[in-house]
N, C-alpha and C positions, 0 to 999 in steps of 0.2 A: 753371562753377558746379557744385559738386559735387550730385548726384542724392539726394534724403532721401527714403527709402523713408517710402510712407504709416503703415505699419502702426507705426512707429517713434516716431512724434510721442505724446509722453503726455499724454494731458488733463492740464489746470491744477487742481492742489492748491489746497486751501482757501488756506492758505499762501502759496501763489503769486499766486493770485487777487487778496486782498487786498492786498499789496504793489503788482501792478500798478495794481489801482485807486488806491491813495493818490498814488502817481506820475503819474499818469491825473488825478487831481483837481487837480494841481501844474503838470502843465504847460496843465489847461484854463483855470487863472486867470491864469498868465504869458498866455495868449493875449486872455482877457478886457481885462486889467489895459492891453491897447495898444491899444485899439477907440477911436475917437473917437466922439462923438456920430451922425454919418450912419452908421459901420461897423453901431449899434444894428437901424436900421431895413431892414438891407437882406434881400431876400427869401432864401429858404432853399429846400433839395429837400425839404422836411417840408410837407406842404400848409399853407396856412392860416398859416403860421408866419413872424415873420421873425426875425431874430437874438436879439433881446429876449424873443420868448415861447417861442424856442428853448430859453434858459437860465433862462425861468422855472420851463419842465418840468424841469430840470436840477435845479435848485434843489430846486424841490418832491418828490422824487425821493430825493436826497438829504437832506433834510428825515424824509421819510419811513422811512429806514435808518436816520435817528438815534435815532428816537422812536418807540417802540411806541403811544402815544396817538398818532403822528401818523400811523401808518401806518395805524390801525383809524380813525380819522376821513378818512382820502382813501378807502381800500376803500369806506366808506359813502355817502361822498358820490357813487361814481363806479358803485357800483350803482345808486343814484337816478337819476344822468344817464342810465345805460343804458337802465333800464328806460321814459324817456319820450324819450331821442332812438334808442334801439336800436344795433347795431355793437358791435365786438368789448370785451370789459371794458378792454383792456390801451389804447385808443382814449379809452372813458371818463373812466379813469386819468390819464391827459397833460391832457385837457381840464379836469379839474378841478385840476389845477396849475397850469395856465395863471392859470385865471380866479381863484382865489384869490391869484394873484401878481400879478396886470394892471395896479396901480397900483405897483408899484414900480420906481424908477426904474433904470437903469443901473449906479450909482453901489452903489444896494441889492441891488442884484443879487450886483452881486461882493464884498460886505462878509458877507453870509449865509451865501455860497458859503463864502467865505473860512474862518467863523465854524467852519461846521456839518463842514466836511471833513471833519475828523478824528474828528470823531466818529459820522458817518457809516460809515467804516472801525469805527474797535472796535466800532458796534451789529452791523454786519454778521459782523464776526469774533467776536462774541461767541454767536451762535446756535450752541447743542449741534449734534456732529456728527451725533446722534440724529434730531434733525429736521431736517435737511440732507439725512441720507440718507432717510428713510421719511416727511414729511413731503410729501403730491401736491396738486398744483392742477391743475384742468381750464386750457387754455389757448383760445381761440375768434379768434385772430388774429395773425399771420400765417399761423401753421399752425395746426394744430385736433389737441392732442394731450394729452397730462399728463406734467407733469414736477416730476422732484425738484426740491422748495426751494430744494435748492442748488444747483441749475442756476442756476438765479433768482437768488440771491443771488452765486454767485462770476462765471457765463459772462455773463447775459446785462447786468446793470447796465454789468460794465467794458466789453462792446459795445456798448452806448448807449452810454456815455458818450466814448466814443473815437469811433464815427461819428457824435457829432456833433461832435468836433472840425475832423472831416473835411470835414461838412458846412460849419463857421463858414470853413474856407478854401477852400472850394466858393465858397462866396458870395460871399466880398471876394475872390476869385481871386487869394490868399493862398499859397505856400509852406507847407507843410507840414513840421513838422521832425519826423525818421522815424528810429527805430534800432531796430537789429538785435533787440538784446538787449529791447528793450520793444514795439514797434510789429511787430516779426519776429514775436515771440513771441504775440498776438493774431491775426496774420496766420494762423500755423500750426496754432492751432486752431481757426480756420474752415474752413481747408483739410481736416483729417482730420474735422472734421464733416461737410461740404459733401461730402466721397467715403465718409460711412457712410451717409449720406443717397441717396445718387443709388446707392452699389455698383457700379457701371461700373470696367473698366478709361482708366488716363488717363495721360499725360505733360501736366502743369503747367509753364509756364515762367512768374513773376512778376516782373517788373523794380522795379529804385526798391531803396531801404534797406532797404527791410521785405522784400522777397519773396526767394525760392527758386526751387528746381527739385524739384519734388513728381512723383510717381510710387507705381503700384503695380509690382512686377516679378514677373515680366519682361514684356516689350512685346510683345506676340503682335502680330500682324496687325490692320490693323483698329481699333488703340488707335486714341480719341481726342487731340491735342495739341492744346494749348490754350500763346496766350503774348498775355499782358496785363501790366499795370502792377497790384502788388498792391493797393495802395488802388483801384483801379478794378474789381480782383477784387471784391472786399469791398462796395463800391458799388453793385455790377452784383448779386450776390446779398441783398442789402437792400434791391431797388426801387429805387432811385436812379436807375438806367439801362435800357436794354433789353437783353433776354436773348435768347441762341437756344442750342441744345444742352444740353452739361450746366450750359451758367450758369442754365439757367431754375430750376435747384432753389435751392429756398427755404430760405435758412439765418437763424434769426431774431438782430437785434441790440436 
């Protein structure tokens, strides 16, 4: 497997982003669209959650990308939750998606989904590069930092939304359908996040469709080597699983 130097990996272009998200919304409803009714209720790695309110957040989410009135109406409602259950905004956020979708069924689920895709995509591709770049939010969970807009809007939606694809065949201990050029390519910018993050020297081995052989060069003494299955990477640095060494850094999806 040939060795991809870290430094080499380019962040995801707005551009690029967006394309993988649309493709990311396509194949989560090919996955929806084959659920049977008990597939709904089964529990998930997201607390509190099982399949159903899994995609309500999902939903609500992308709901929220479509529509500027809908995104200023969940901000509001999800500062109210804070302010009287406390915990991080971005916690808030999910719970009032939930609970504003809790009665719908299955079937509603993925008819919304369905609906709201795409326009989902253009609301999000339509924000100026202006405020993409110079527009900050305070963040207060996972990590406690600030970041560009467009963090937000290109890195971290299409990471949710791809882990919890991950998740929905976590759960029904489901097959996962994985390639290079789409599921690689999320892969590898977590991996050059995950080594700006931690700065340590490392040899990466990732197995499965999606993964590589990541490195910084050259390998002094000492490197850490690391070889996991990529989606387990990904897992493991999203809480999902337990960490020890450099997996314990936190890389947010």
């Amino acid at each position: 497997m040939t060795m991809i130097e870290i430094t080499t990996i380019e962040p995801l272009t707005h551009y690029e982003a967006m394309r993988l998200q649309a493709d990311e919304l396509e194949y989560t409803l090919a996955s929806l669209r084959s659920l049977d009714d008990l597939a709904w209720s089964a529990a998930t790695d997201c607390p509190a959650w099982d399949v159903r309110a899994m995609y309500q957040h999902v939903l609500g989410a992308c709901e929220s990308g479509a529509s500027m009135r809908e995104n200023i109406h969940q901000l509001r409602r999800a500062r109210a939750f804070r302010k009287q259950q406390g915990g991080p905004l971005e916690a808030a956020l999910s719970a009032v998606q939930v609970r504003e979708r809790v009665d719908l069924s299955p079937v509603q689920i993925v008819e919304r989904l369905a609906a709201v895709a795409p326009k989902t995509v253009r609301g999000r591709n339509r924000t100026p590069a202006l405020v993409r770049n110079h527009a900050r939010l305070a963040v207060d969970g996972p990590v406690y930092e600030t970041w560009k807009l467009g963090y937000l809007i290109d890195t971290i939606y299409l990471r949710d939304l791809w882990m919890h694809r991950v998740d929905l065949s976590h759960a029904l201990s489901r097959p996962l359908v994985l390639s290079a050029d789409h599921d690689g390519r999320i892969v590898a910018d977590v991996v050059a996040e995950w080594a700006r993050r931690h700065g340590k020297r490392f040899v990466l081995e990732l197995t499965g469709p999606a993964g590589g052989t990541y490195a910084h060069e050259p390998d002094p003494p000492g490197t850490e080597h690391l070889s996991i299955d990529a989606v387990e990477f990904c897992r493991t640095l999203a809480g999902r699983t337990p960490a020890t060494g450099l997996l314990t850094t936190v890389v947010p999806f």
